[in-house]
N, C-alpha and C positions, 0 to 999 in steps of 0.2 A: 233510683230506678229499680234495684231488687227488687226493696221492699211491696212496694206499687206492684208489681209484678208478681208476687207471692200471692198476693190478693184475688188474681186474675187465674180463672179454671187453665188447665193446661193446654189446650185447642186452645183458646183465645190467646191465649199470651203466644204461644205461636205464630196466632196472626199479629198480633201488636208489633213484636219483637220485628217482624218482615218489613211492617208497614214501616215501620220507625228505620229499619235498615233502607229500602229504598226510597224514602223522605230523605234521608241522609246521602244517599250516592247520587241522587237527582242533584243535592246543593251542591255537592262534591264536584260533579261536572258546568254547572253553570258556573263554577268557579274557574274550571281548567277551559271552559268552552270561548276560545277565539275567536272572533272575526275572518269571516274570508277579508281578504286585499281588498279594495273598495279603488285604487290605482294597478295600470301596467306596472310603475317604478315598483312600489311595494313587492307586486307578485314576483317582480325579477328579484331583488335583492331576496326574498325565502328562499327560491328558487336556489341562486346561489349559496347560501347560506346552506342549505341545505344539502348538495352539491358538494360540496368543502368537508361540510361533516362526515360524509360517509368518505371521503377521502383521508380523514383520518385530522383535518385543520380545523380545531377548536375555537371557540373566542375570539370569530372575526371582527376586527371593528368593521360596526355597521356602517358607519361613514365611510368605509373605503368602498363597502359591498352599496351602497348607497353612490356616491358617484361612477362605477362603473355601472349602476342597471342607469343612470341617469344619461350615460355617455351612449349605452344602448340606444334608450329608449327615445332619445335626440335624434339619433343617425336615424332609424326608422319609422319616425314620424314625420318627417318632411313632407311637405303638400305634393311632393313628384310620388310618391309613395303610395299604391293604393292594395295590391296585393300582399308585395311585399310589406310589411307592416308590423309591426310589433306583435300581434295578434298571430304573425307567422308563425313565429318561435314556440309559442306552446300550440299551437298543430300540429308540428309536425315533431312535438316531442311527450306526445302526448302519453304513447304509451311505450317511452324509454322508463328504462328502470337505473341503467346504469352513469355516473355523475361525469364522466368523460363526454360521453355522445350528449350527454344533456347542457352540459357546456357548450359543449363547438356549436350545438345546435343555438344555442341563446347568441352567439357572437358572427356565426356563419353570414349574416345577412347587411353586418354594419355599414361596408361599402357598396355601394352599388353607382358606381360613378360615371358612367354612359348615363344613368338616370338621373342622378341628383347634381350633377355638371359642377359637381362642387364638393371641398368635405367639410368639416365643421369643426371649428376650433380645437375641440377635445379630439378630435383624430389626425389636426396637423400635428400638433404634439405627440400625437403615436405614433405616427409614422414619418417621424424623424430621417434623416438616410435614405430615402425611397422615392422623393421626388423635388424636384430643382421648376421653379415660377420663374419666366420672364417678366418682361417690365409691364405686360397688361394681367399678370397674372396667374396666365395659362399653365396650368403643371403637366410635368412632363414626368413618366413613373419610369426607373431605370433600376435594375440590380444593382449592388453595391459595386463596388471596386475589391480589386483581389485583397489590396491590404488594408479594407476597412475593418476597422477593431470595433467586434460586435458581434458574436459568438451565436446570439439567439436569433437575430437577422440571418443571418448566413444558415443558420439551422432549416429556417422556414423557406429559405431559399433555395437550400438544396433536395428538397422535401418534393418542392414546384417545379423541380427540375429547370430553374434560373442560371445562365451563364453569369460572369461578373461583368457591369457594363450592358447588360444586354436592357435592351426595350420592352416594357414590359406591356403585355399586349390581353393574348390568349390567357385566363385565370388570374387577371390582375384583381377584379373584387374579392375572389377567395382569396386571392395571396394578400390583399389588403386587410381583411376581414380576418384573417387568421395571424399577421401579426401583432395586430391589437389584442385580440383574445390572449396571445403569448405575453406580450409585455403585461398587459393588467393586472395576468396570473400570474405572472414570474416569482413574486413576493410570496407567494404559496405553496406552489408546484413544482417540484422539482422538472429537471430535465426531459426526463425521461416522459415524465404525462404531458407535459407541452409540447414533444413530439407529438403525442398519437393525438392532440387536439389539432394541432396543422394538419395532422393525415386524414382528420376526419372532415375537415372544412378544403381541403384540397380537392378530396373524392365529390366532392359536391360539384367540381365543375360539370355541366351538363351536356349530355347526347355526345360523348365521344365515342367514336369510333376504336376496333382493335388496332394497335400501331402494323400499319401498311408493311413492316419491315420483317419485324418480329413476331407478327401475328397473336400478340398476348394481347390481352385486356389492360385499361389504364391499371385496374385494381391490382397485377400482376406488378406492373413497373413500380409504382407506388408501394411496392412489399420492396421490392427491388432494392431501389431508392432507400427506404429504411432503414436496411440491413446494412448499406452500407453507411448511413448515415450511423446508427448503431457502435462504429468501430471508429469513422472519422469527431465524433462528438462525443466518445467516450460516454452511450447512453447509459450501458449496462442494462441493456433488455437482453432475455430471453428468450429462445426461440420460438417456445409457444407465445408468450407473450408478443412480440411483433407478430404473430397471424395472427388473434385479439384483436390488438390493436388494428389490424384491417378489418374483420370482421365489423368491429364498433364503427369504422369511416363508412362500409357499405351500408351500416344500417339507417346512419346521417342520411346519406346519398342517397337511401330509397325512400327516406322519409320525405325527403324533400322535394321529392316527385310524384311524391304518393296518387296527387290528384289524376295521373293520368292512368293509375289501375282503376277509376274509381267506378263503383259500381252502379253508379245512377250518372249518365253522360248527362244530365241539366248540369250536377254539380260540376264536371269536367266543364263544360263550357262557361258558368258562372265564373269561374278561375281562370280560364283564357280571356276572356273577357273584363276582366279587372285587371290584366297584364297591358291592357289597350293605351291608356290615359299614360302608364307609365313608360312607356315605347316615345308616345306620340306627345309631345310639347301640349300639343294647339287639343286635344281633346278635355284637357284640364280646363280650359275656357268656356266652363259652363254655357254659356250664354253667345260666344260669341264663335261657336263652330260650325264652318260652312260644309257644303256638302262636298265640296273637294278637298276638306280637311278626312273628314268619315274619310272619303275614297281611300284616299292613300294608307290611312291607317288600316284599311281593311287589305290593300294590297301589299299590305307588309306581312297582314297576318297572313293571310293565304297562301304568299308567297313558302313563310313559314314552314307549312303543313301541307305543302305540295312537292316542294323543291328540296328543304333542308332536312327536316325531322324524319328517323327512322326509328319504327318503334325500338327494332332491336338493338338500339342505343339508348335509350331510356333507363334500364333499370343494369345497374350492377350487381355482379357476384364474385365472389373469392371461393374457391376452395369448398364447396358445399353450403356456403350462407352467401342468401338463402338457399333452400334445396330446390331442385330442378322443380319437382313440382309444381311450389311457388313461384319461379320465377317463369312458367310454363303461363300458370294460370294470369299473371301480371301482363303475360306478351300479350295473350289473348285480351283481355281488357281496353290493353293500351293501342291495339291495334283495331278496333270497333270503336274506341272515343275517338282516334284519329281519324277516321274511317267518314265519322259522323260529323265531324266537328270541319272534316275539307269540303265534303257539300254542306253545310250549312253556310262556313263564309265564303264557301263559294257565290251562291243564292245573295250573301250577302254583299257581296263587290260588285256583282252583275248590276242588282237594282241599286245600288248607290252612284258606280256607274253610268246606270241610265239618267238617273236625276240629275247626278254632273254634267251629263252631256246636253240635256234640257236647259240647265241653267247656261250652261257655255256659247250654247246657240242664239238664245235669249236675253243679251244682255252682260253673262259674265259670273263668275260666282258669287255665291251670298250664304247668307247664316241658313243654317240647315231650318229655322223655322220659319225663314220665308217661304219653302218652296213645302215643308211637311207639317208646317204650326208650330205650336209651339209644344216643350216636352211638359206633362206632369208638373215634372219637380220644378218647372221655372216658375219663379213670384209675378203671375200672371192671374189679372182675373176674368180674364176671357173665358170662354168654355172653348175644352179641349178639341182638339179636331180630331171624327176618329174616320182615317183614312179608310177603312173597312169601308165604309158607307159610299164610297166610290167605285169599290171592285167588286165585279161578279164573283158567287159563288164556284170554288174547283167542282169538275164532274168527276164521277169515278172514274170514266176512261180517261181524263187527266190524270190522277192520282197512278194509275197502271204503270205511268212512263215515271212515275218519283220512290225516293226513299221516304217512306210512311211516316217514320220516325221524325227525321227531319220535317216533313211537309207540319207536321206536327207542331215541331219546336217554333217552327216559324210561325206559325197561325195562331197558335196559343201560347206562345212566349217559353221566355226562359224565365226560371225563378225569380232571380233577383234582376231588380232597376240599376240604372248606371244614370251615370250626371248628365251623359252624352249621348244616350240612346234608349229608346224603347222596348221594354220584354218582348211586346209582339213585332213579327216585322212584316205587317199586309200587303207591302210593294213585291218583297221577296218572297213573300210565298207564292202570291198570284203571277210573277214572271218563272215561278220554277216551276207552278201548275200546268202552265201555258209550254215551256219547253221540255221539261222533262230531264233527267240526270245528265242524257248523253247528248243533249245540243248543248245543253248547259255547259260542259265540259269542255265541246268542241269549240264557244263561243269564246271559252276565255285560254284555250290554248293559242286561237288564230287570230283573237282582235287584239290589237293595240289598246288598251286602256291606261296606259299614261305613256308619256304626258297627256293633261285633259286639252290636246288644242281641237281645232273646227275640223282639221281632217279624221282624227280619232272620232270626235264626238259624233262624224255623221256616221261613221261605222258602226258603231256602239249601236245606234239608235235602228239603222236598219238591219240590223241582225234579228229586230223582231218581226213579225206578224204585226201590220198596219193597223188593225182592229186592236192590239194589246196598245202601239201606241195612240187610238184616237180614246183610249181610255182612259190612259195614265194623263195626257195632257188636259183632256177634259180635268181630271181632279187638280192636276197641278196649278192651273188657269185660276178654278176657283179659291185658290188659297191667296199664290203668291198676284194678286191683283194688279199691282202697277206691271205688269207684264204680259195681261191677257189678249195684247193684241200681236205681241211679239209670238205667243203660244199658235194661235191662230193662223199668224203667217207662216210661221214655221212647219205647223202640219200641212199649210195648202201644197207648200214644194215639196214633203216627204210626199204627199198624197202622186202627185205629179210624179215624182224621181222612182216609185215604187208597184209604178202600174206593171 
């Protein structure tokens, strides 16, 4: 190569030399150049792998890092699973940097047992000691006993602030969730980081309140707890390090809620909204979801974001993290997604309501596509039915009495499709058009809307203006057809009852 080179003026050989250099560093990297994952298991095992390393644990076999992302990846792929989901875990650890919080976060979501009404092989074997089956099977999750021998049990336990023998109730998916994550890691980890993994998958329990007593924050008791767990379990943490290690659980805990700072309320609702099917059994049933299934799951959500959720329980803080500012600008956030998100299902329990109570008087419930068509996504080759085509246009002086936003969301959908419902919702926008925020309000503070029986439903029904319903039954009639004469009799005697 000299020689060749000698031959060549000095400006050229300049460039040769270059060319020839990144010829060489282009093969260099097509050489080092990897594959993204092409599976969740894969991404979880780097994930972890990666995780270990910067903690200082070399030369994991992959096979052990391989069955625990497959034990993962099992729990939160179950068909009851639609939010919560494997796909969670790197959301909401998206922009951790440090391999503690990245952890908890990967393991935080394993159980979720109100939803998956079950665990799965690889988690009875975790959690060994932690619940007793009768003779149909039913588990029953209880705290250890004082003298059960089992050092990292009673860790995670005193962490969850767990009596011995006690029922385990309140933070049993975190406390189940967090001691699979401990046992898996045991082989790794010392003590000490398997503490602050429990503490960070602990803080994850959600929307608590400051303790009624002592007026601290969870995040407060949870340092608490530590410290002295710290001295009963001989962690040998540090005092900065236990505030650390809360800092790290807060950061868990806000990641994990992040959606409700979010800055576009479609995405907030697209995520409330995928929480549906997981709540409710019968919304999983594609095909075969009646319109008093919809009802109650929407009176569940509503319920929700009426009665239970306060924003100012949404997001945690310890000690400065995050700083007031940000968790200033989060309230603010969380408290206009809420805002938005109570009259939307509100609009939307109302007109589901109404259709149940249509159907209840007419015959009795049925699959939500008898009475609205059928959805999109069903293996149908009919042509869609689009409810639009039956309801008048809002006028502006409707629009006056509504939230813009909302009337919005409703008439032009939400982002994303679901298996059980439509982006747009034309019954509820056009019954919110018609009422306005504050009958709307007033309608489902004073009616009865469940149970769906005949005295509810006629309530329900004449809560509106006679003209909204000779509209809505007009479209319903044309749809659900073995019923158009029952639709007919039934408007003669509203007509009658409502003079």
């Amino acid at each position: 190569m000299e020689q060749v080179n000698e031959m060549i003026p000095t400006a050229k050989r300049r460039r040769v030399d270059e060319a020839l250099d990144r010829h060489e560093t282009a093969e260099s990297n097509k050489e080092k150049q990897v594959e993204p994952p092409k599976c969740y298991v894969s991404l979880l095992v780097l994930k972890m792998e990666e995780c270990l390393g910067n903690l200082g644990i070399k030369d994991v076999d992959m096979a052990e890092l391989e069955r625990m992302s497959v034990m993962i990846y099992e729990s939160m792929s179950i068909s009851s699973r639609d939010y919560h989901s494997v796909q969670h875990v790197f959301d909401i650890s998206n922009d951790m940097t440090k391999p503690i919080p990245i952890l908890s976060a990967l393991f935080h979501d394993c159980v979720y047992f109100h939803v998956d009404k079950r665990l799965t092989t690889a988690q009875e074997e975790l959690l060994q000691g932690t619940y007793t089956a009768d003779e149909r099977g039913n588990l029953e999750f209880k705290a250890s006993s004082e003298d059960y021998d089992d050092e990292l049990l009673k860790l995670v336990e005193f962490l969850f602030s767990f009596k011995p023998g006690q029922k385990l109730e309140k933070g049993l998916n975190e406390f189940l969730s967090a001691l699979i994550a401990v046992r898996c890691l045991k082989k790794f980890l010392p003590m000490h980081q398997l503490a602050e993994i429990a503490c960070c998958i602990e803080a994850t329990i959600p929307f608590r309140p400051a303790n009624p007593e002592t007026k601290l924050q969870p995040t407060e008791h949870l340092f608490s707890r530590l410290l002295e767990a710290n001295k009963k379990f001989k962690l040998e943490m540090k005092d900065d390090e236990m505030e650390q290690a809360i800092h790290k659980a807060v950061k868990v805990a806000g990641n994990d809620v992040q959606n409700f700072a979010s800055t576009d309320v479609y995405d907030f609702l697209d995520g409330t909204w995928s929480l549906l099917p997981e709540q409710n059994e019968n919304l999983r049933m594609q095909y075969c979801i009646t319109a008093m299934d919809l009802q109650r799951a929407l009176n569940g959500m509503y319920g929700f974001f009426n009665l239970y959720l306060k924003p100012e329980n949404v997001f945690d803080e310890f000690r400065g993290v995050p700083s007031q500012k940000e968790m200033d600008w989060k309230l603010e956030l969380c408290k206009r997604n809420v805002c938005i998100a109570k009259k939307y299902v509100g609009a939307k329990l109302y007109a589901m309501s109404v259709v149940a109570a249509f159907a209840c008087l007419t015959g009795g419930d049925g699959p939500l596509s008898l009475f609205l068509g059928d959805l999109k996504s069903n293996k149908s080759l009919l042509q869609h039915t689009n409810f639009d085509d039956f309801l008048p246009e809002c006028t502006l002086d409707q629009l006056k009495k509504c939230d813009k936003v909302v009337y919005h969301i409703l008439k032009e959908g939400r982002k994303a499709e679901t298996q059980f419902d439509t982006k747009q919702s034309p019954i509820s926008a056009y019954l919110y058009s018609i009422l306005g925020d504050e009958r709307l309000t007033e309608i489902l503070n004073t009616v009865e809307l469940l149970p769906m029986e005949e005295e509810n439903a006629w309530l329900i029904l004449k809560a509106l203006p006679i003209e909204a319903l000779e509209t809505l039954s007009n479209a319903l009639k044309n749809i659900a057809l073995s019923r158009t004469k029952k639709f007919e009799k039934l408007m003669e005697r509203l007509r009658e009852e409502m003079k």
